[in-house]
Wavefront OBJ file of the C-alpha trace (Angstrom):
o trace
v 12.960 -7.628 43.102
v 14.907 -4.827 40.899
v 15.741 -5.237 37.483
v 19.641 -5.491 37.228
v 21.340 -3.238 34.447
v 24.616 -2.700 32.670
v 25.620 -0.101 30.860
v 27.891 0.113 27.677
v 28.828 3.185 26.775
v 32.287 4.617 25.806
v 31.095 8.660 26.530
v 31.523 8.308 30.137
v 29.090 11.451 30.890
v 26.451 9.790 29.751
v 27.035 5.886 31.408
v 27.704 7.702 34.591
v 24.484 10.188 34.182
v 22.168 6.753 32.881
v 23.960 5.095 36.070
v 22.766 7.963 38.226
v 19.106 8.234 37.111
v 18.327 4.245 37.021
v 19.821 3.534 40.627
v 17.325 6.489 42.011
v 14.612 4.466 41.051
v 13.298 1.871 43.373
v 12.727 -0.994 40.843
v 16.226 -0.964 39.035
v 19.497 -0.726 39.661
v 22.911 -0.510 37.744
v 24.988 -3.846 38.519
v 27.883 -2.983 36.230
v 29.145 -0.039 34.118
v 31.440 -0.602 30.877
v 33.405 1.681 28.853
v 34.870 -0.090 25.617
v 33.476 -3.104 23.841
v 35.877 -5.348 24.419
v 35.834 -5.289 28.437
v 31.967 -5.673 28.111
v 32.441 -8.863 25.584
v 34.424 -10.564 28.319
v 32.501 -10.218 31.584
v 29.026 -9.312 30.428
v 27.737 -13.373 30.273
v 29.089 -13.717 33.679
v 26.559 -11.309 34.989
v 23.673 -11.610 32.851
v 22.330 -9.251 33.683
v 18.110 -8.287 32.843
v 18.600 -5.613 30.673
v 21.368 -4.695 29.310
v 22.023 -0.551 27.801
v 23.913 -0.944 24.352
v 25.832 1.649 22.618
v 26.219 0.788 18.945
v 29.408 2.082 17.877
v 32.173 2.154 20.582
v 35.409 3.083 20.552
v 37.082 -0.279 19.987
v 33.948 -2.669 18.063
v 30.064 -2.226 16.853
v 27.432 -2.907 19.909
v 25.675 -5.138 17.104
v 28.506 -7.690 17.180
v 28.961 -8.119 21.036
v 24.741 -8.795 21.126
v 25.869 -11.314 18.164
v 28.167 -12.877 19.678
v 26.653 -12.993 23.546
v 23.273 -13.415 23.368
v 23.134 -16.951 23.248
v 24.983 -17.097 25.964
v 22.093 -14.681 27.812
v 18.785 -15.891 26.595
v 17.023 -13.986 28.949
v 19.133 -10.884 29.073
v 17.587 -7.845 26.775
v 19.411 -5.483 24.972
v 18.015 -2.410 23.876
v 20.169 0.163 21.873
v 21.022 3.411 22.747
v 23.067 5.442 19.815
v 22.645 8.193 17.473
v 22.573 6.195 14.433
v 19.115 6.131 12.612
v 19.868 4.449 9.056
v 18.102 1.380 8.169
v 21.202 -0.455 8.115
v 21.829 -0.234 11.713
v 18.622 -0.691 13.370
v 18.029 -4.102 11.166
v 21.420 -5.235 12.109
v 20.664 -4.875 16.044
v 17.162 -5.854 15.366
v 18.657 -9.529 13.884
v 21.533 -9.226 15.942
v 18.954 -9.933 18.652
v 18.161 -6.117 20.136
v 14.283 -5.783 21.491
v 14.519 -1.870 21.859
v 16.476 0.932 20.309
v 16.366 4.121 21.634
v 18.075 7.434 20.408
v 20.219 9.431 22.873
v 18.550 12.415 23.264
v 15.252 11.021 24.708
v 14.333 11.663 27.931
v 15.320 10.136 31.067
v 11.366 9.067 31.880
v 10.663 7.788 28.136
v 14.304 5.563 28.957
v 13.373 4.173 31.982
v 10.035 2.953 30.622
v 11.512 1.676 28.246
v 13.981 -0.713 30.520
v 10.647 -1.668 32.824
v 8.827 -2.177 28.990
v 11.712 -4.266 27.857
v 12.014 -6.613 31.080
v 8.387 -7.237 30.737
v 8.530 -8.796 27.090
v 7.757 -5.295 24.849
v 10.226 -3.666 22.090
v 10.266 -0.206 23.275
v 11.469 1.988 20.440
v 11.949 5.430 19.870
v 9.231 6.964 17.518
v 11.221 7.717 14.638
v 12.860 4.850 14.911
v 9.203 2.542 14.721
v 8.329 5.257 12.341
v 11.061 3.615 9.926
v 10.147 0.104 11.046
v 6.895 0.331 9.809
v 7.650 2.360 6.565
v 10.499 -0.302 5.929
v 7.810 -3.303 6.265
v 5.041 -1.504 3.939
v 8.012 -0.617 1.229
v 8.678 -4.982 1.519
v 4.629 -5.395 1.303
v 4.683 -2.973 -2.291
v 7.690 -4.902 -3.507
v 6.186 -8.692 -2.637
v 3.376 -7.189 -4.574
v 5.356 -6.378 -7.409
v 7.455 -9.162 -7.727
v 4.350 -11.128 -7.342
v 3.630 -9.877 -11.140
v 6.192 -11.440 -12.172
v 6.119 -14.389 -14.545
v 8.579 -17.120 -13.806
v 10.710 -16.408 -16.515
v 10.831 -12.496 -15.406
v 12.124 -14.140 -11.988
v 14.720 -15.425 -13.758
v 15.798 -12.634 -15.690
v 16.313 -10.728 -12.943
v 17.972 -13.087 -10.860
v 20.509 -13.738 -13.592
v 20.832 -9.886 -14.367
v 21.749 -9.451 -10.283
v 24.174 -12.141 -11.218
v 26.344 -9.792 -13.442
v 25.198 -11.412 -16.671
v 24.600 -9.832 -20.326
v 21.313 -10.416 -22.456
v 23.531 -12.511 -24.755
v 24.886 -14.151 -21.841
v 21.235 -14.758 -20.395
v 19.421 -15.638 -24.103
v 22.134 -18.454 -24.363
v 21.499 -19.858 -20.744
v 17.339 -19.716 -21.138
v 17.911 -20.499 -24.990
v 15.742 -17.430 -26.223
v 16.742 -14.687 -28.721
v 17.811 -11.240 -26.794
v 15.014 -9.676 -28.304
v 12.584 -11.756 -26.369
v 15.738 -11.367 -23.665
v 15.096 -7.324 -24.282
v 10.939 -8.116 -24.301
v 11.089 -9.469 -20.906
v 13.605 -6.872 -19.194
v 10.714 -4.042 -20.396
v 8.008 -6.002 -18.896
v 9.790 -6.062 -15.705
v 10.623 -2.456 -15.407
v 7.124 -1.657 -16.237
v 6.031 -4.271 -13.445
v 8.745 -3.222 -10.872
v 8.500 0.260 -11.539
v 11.601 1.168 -12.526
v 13.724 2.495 -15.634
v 16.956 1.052 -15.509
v 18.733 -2.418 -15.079
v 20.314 -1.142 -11.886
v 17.228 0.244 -9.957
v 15.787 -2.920 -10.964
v 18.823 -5.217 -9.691
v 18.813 -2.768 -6.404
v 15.116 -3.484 -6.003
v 15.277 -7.266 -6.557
v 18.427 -7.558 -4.027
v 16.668 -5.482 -1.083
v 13.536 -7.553 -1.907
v 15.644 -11.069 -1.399
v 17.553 -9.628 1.992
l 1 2 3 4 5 6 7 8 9 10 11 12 13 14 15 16 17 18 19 20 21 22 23 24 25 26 27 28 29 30 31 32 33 34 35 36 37 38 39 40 41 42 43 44 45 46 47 48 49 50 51 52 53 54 55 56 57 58 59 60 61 62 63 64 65 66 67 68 69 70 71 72 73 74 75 76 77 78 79 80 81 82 83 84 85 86 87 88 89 90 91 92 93 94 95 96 97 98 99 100 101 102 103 104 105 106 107 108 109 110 111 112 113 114 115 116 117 118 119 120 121 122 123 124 125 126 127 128 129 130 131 132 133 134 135 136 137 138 139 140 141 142 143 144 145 146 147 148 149 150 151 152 153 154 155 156 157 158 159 160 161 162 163 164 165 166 167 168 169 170 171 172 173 174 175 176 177 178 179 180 181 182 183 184 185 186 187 188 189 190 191 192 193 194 195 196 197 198 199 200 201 202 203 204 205 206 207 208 209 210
């Protein structure tokens, strides 16, 4: 039995040269081709198919939000991106959008059909620079646990109110302290967090929380 494929991609060069290399195989074979997000949004659940080839940003709407909003609807359908984007931002957004590979264009045809036969048989085929940021992105959440870990209660607290927007004045008269001891804490956390500002420390604390 083949493993059935679409293909979303708005660069019609590529779908069509994807199309050509995946239906020469004997295992796999293209069942649909799409060109624009919106198209693919509509009829994609009707097919569902096995694996499905997902650009990230199309013409008309983000990849991300079509695997948002479909893959309920396709439990067992995978998606596995296929873009030119490499920022964080993007491959944890198709990650929790529900993605289980992301590939960048410009890999070769061999490492992208292993990846589709990978995929359909439960893996999360990546691209190495790609898994190379994975991993670096996890051991930069493992230092920060570690730091916040440091932190006294009230040092939680601080920081959580200074993410909020507030003053030290504001913050002394909600934790009834004086803003020295306000002040006292704020250096104990930059010393603990690493950091020499109220912003790098706010920046830390809200990537630490998402």
């Amino acid at each position: 039995m083949s493993i059935s494929i679409v293909i979303v991609e708005d660069e019609k060069n590529y779908n069509n040269a994807l199309k050509k290399v995946i239906d020469y195989q004997n295992d796999m074979m293209v069942v649909a081709q799409f060109f624009d997000g919106n198209t693919a949004l509509k009829k994609l659940s009707n097919i569902s198919p096995d694996v499905v080839m997902m650009d990230i940003q199309l013409q008309d709407m983000l990849g991300i939000d079509i695997i948002g909003k479909l893959k309920k609807e396709m439990p067992t359908t995978q998606f596995i991106m296929c873009t030119s984007f490499e920022d964080e931002e993007m491959i944890f957004n198709s990650l929790k959008a529900g993605a289980m590979g992301y590939l960048i264009k410009g890999e070769s045809m061999d490492k992208i059909l292993s990846s589709i036969r990978d995929v359909y048989n439960g893996g999360a085929p990546m691209s190495f620079s790609i898994a190379r940021r994975v991993l670096s992105h996890f051991e930069k959440k493992a230092t920060e646990k570690k730091d916040f870990e440091e932190l006294t209660k009230r040092e939680t607290e601080i920081v959580e109110l200074l993410s909020q927007g507030l003053l030290y004045k504001e913050i002394a008269d909600k934790i009834f302290v004086s803003i020295d001891t306000v002040k006292k804490h704020v250096g104990n956390i930059y010393r603990k967090l690493h950091v020499n500002n109220k912003v790098e420390a706010i920046n830390k604390f809200n990537h630490f929380k998402n």
